[in-house]
matplotlib code that plots the C-alpha trace (Angstrom):
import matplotlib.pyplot as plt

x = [100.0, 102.7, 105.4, 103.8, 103.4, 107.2, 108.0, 106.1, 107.4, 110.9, 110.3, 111.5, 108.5, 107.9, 104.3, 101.7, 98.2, 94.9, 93.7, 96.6, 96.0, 92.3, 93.0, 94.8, 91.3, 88.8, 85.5, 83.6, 81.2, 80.3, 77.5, 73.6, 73.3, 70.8, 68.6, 66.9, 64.6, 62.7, 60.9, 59.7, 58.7, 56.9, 59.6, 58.1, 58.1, 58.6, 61.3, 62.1, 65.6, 66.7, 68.9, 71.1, 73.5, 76.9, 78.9, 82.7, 84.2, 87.8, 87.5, 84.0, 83.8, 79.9, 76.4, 73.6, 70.1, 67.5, 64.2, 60.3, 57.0, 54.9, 53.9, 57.0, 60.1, 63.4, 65.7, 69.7, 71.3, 75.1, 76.3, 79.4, 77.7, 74.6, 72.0, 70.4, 68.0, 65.6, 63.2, 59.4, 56.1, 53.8, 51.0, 52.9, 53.9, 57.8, 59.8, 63.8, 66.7, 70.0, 73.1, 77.0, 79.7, 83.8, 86.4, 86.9, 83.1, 81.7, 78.2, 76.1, 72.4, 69.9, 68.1, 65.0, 62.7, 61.3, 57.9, 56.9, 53.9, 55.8, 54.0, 51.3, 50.9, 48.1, 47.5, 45.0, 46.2, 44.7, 41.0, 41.5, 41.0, 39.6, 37.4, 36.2, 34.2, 33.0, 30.4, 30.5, 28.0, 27.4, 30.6, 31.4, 35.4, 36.4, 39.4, 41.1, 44.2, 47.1, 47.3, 51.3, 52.1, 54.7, 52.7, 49.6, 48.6, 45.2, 41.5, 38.4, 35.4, 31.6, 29.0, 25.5, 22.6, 21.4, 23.2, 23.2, 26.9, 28.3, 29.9, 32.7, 32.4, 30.5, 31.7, 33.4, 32.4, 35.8, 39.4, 42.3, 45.8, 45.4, 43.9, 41.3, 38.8, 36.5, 32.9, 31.7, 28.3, 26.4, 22.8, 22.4, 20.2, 21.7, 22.6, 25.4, 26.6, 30.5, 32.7, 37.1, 38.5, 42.6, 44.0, 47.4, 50.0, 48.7, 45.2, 44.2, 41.6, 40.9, 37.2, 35.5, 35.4, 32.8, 29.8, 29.8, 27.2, 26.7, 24.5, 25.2, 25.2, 22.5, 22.1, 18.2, 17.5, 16.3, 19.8, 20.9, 19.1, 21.4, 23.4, 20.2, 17.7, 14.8, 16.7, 20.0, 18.4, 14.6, 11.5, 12.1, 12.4, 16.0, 17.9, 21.9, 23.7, 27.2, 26.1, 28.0, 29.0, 32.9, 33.8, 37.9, 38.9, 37.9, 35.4, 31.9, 29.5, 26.7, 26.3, 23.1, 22.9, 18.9, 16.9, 16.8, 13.0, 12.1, 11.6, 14.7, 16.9, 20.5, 21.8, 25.2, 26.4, 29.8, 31.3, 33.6, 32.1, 33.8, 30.9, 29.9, 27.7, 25.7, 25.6, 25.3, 24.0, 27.5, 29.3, 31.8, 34.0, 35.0, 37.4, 39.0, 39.8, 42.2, 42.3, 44.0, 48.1, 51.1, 52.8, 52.4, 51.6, 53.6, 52.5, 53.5, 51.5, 48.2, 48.8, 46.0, 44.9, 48.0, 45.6, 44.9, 42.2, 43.0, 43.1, 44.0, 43.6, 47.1, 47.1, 49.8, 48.8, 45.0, 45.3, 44.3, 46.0, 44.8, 47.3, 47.5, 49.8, 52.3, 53.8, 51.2, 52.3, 50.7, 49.4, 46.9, 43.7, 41.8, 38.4, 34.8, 35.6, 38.0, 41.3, 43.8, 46.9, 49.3, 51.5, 54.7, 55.1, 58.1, 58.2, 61.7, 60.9, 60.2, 63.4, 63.8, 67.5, 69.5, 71.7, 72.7, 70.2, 67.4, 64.2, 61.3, 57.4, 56.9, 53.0, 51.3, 48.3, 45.8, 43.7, 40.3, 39.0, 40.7, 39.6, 41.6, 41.0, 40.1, 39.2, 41.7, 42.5, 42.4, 45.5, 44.5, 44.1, 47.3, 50.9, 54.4, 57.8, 61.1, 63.5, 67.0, 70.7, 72.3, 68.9, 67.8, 65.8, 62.2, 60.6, 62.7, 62.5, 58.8, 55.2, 54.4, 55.1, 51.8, 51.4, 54.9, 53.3, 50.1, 49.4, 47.8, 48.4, 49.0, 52.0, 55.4, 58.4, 61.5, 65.4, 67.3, 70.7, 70.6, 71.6, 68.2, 67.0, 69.1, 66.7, 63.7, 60.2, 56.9, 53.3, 51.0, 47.0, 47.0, 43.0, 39.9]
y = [30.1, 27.4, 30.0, 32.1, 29.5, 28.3, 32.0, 32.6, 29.8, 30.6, 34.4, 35.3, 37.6, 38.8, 38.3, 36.8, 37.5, 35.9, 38.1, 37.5, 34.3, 35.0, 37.6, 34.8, 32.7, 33.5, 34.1, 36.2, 34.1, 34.6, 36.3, 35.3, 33.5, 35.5, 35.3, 32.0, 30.7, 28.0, 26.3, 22.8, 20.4, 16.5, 14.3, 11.9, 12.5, 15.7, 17.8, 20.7, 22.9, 25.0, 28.0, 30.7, 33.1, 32.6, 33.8, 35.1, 34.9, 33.4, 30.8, 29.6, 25.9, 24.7, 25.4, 23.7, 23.7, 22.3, 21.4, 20.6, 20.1, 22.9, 20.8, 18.1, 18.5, 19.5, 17.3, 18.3, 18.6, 19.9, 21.1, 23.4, 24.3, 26.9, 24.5, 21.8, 19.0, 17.0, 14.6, 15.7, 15.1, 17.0, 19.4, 19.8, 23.2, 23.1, 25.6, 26.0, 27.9, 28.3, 29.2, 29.2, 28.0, 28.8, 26.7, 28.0, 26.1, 29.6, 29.5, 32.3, 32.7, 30.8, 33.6, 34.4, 31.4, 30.4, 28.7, 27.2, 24.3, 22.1, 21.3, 19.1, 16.9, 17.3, 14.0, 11.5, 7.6, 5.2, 4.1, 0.5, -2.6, -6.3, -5.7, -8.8, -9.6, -12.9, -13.1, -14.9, -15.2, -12.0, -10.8, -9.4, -10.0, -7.0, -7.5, -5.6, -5.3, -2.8, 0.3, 0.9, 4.9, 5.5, 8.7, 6.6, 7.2, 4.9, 3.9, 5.0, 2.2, 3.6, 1.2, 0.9, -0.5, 0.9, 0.8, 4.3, 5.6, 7.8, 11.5, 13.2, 15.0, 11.6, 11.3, 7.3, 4.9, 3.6, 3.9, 1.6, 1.3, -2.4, -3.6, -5.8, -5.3, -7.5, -6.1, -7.7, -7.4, -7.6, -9.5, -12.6, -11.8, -8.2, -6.8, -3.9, -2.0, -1.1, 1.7, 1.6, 5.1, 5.4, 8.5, 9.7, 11.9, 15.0, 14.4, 13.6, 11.2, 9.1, 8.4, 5.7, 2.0, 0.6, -1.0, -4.6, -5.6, -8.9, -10.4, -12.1, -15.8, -17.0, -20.9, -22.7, -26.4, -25.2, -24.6, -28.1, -29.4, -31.9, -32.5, -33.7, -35.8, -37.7, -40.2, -40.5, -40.3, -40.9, -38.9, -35.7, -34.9, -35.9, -37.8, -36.4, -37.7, -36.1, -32.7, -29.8, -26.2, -25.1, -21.7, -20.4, -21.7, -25.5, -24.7, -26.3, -23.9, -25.8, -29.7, -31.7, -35.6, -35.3, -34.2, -30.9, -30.4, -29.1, -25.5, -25.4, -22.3, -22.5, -19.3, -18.8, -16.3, -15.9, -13.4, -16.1, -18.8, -21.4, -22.1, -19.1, -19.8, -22.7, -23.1, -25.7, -28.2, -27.2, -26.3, -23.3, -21.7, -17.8, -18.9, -21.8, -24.5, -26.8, -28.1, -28.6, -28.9, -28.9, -26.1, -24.1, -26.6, -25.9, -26.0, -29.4, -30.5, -29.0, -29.1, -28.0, -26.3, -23.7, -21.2, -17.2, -17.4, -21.1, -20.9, -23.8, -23.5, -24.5, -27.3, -26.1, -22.2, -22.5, -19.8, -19.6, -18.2, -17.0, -17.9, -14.1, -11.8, -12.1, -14.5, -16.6, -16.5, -17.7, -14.7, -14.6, -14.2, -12.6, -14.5, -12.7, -10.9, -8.7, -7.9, -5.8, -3.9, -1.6, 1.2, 2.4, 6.2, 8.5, 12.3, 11.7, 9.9, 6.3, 5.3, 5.8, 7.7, 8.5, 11.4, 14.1, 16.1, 15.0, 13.5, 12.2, 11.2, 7.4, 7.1, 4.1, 3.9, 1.2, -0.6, -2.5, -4.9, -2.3, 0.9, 3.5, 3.7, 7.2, 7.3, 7.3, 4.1, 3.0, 2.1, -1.1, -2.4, -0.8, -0.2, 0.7, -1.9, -1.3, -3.9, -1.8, -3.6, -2.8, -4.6, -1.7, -2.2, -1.1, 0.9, 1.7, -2.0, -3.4, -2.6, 0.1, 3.0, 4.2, 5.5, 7.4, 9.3, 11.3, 12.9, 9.6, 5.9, 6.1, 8.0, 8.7, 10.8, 9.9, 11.2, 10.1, 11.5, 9.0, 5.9, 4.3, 5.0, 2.5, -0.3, -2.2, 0.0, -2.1, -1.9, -4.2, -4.7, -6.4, -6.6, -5.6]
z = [-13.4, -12.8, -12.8, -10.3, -8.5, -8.4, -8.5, -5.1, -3.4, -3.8, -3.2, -6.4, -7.3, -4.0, -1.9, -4.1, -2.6, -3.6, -5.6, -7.8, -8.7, -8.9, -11.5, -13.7, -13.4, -16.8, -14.2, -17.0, -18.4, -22.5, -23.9, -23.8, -27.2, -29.6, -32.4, -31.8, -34.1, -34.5, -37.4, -38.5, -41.3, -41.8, -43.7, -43.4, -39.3, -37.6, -38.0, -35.5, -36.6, -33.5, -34.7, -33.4, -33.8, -33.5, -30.0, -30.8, -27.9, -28.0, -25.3, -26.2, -26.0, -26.8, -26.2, -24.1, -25.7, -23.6, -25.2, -23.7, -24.8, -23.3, -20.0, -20.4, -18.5, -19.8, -22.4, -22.6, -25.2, -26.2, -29.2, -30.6, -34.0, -33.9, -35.2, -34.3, -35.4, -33.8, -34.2, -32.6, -32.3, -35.1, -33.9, -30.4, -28.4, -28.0, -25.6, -26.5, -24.5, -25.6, -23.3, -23.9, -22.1, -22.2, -22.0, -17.8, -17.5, -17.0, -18.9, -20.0, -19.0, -20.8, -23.8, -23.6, -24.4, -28.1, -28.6, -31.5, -32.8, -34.8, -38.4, -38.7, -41.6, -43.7, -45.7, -43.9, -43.5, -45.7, -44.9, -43.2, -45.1, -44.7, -41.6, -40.8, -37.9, -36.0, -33.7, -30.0, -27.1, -25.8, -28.2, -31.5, -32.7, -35.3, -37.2, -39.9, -41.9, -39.9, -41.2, -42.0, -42.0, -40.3, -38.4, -37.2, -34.1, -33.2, -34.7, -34.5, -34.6, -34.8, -33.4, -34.4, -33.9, -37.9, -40.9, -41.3, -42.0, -39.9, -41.1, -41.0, -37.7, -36.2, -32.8, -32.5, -30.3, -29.6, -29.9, -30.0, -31.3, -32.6, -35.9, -33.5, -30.8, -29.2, -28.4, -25.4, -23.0, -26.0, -25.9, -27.7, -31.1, -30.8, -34.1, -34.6, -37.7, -37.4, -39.8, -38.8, -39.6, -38.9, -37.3, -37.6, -35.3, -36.8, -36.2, -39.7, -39.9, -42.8, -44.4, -43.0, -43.9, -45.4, -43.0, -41.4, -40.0, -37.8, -35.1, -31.7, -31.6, -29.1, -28.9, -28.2, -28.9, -32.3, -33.0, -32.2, -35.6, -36.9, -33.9, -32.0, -34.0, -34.0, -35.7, -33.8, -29.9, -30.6, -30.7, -27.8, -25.5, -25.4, -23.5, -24.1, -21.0, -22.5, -23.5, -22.3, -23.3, -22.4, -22.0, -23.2, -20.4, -20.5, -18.0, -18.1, -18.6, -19.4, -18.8, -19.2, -17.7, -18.0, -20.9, -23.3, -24.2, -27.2, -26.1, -24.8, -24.1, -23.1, -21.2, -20.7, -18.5, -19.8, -22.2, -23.9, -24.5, -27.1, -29.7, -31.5, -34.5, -35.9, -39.5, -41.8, -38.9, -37.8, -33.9, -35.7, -32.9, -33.0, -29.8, -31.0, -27.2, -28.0, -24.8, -21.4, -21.0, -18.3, -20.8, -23.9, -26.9, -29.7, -33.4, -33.6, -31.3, -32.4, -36.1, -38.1, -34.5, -34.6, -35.6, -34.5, -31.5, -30.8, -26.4, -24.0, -20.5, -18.6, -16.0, -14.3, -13.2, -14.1, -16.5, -20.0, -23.2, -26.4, -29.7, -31.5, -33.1, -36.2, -35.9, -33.2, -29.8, -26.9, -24.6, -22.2, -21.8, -18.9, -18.0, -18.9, -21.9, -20.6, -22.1, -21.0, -22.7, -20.9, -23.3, -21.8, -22.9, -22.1, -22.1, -23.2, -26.4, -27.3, -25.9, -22.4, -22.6, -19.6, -19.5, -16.7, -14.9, -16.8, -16.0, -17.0, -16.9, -17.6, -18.7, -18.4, -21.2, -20.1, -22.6, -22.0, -24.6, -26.7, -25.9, -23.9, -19.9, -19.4, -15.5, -13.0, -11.6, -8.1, -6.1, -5.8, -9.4, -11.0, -9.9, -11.1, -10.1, -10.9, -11.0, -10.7, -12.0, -8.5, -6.4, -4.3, -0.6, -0.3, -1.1, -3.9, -5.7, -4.7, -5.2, -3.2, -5.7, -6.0, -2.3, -3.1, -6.4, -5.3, -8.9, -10.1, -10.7, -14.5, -14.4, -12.3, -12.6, -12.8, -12.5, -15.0, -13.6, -10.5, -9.8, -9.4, -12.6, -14.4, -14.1, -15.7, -14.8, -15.1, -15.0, -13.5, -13.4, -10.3, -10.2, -12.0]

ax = plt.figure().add_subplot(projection="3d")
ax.plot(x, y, z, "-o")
ax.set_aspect("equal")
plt.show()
């Protein structure tokens, strides 16, 4: 090319048209790639191997292979060998195409597109263990020991009001991806049977847990034996100027400066309230309040306190947190029962990768007192922010995504191929 180049400039060849030097310019592009197949195993997680035949042509350089889940969007990928590995999803619909492209850049049409269910597994987690549960006013705490295979997916709780054990096709009462979940709105005196089964990626379900079974706490004067006696305070009626009920949040929920007859019945209109349960003429909290402070307190500080479910209400923002997780941590915790979790989910795998001309759908899961939020929620409870590395001006970094993505509040698209992308996306409950 150089030589015709020189050789037309110093007339040496003569007249050199266009369509000479187009001639010199590879503008045929290779073949289609054939014979794609698809298949896939569980080892431990799903395997997909994406296969095809091999394309001869002398220039070839490499192929693209682009890969989605029947209604996901498109993920890249390039490769010079005519196989290729990846990691999916088992039980899922997968559609690959395969194209070629030369060493000029000219690429081939994509073939003729391959479906294919990836495998499921067929071997059930392990039934859950430990269930414990503590009851609360109007509240029932279920805990249980985390399932650890590496394909689990979420739980299934059955609720009760008999002990009769549920079957195999019994339809569960609730679902949730931790090893906990608090049952509130319950009546005081109520009592409920619950059985934990663990589902994994495949759908695989294992048996059920054994039954427990518990009551909710309700408190009456009767319950204050030991605490209020004829011997401490005189014959009753009572006279307990200092008496008084505290919610998680160090708020006074019940306070009496006059007298508690003997028929008395204490209502508490609260779904956490701090005492639970009275035995052995003991106050025994569920919801452990440790008290008011300016900051976090630290295990130092509360000593023998620094326990799971210990809450202190902050001074400084009004807010209260719950100590939970492994190891504790301070995290908090939404008044009247209700607690909320937010999953992050991306069409493009559990990490959210970035890479030309791709895109994807960011998926917000929201959680109530663990169970899943089916409904749609409204615009102005929930809402997406993005907080980009090069700051960006509105409406690109603020809180007003929602009335840019009309297909519903849980979820957005986004392009990973531009600029914007390469930033920090959130998910708020801004109300309930």
């Amino acid at each position: 090319m150089n030589l015709l180049i020189a050789g037309a400039a110093t007339g040496d060849l003569g007249s050199v048209t266009p369509g000479d030097i187009a001639a010199l310019i590879d503008q045929v592009p290779p073949a289609v790639p054939s014979g794609l197949t698809l298949t896939s195993v569980i080892d431990p997680e799903g395997i997909m191997t994406v296969a095809w035949n091999f394309n001869s042509e002398a220039d070839f350089l490499y192929y693209d292979v682009r890969v989605k889940e029947l209604d996901g969007n498109w993920q890249n990928y390039q490769t010079s060998a005519e196989t290729l590995e990846l990691k999916v999803r088992p039980n899922v619909t997968y559609i690959v195409e395969v194209r070629a492209v030369d060493k000029s850049g000219n690429p081939s049409n994509y073939c003729l597109p391959e479906t294919h269910t990836t495998a499921r597994d067929e071997i059930p987690p392990a039934m859950p263990i430990g269930l414990t549960i503590d009851p609360g006013f109007e509240l029932l705490w279920l805990e249980w020991i985390k399932n650890t295979e590496a394909d689990f997916s979420f739980y299934e709780i059955y609720e009760s009001t008999t002990t009769a054990a549920p079957e195999a096709d019994t339809v569960a009462t609730f679902k949730t991806q931790a090893n906990q979940l608090s049952r509130t709105g319950l009546p005081a005196g109520a009592t409920r049977s619950y059985w934990i089964r663990a589902v994994d990626r495949s759908g695989n379900k294992s048996v059920w847990s054994a039954a427990i079974t518990a009551t909710v706490a309700g408190l009456t004067s009767g319950n204050l034996t030991g605490l209020i006696t004829d011997a401490a305070f005189g014959p009753g009626p009572f006279s307990v100027p200092n008496f008084s009920i505290l919610d998680t949040l160090g708020n006074t929920m019940f306070a009496s400066d006059g007298e508690i007859s003997p028929n008395a019945y204490i209502n508490v209109n609260s779904n956490n309230v701090l005492i639970s349960t009275v035995a052995s003429n003991a106050i025994v909290p569920s919801i452990h309040f440790v008290g008011t402070f300016a900051s976090a307190p630290t295990q130092v500080t509360l000593g023998d306190d620094w326990r799971q479910n210990a809450v202190y209400k902050n001074s400084t923002d009004g807010k209260s947190y719950v100590l939970t997780g492994d190891p504790l941590e301070w995290v908090f915790y939404l008044e009247d029962g209700k607690s909320f979790s937010v999953a992050i989910e991306s069409t493009n795998g559990t990490i959210f990768r970035v890479g030309h001309n791709q895109t994807t759908m960011l998926k917000a899961r929201v959680f109530k007192n663990g169970a899943e939020v089916t409904d749609e929620i409204p615009a102005s409870w929930f809402r997406w922010r993005r907080v980009s590395i090069t700051p960006q001006s509105p409406p690109n970094d603020d809180a007003t995504w929602n009335s840019l993505y009309l297909t519903g509040y849980k979820q957005i698209s986004v392009s990973v191929d531009q600029v914007l992308s390469r930033a920090t996306f959130f998910t708020d409950i801004i109300s309930t």
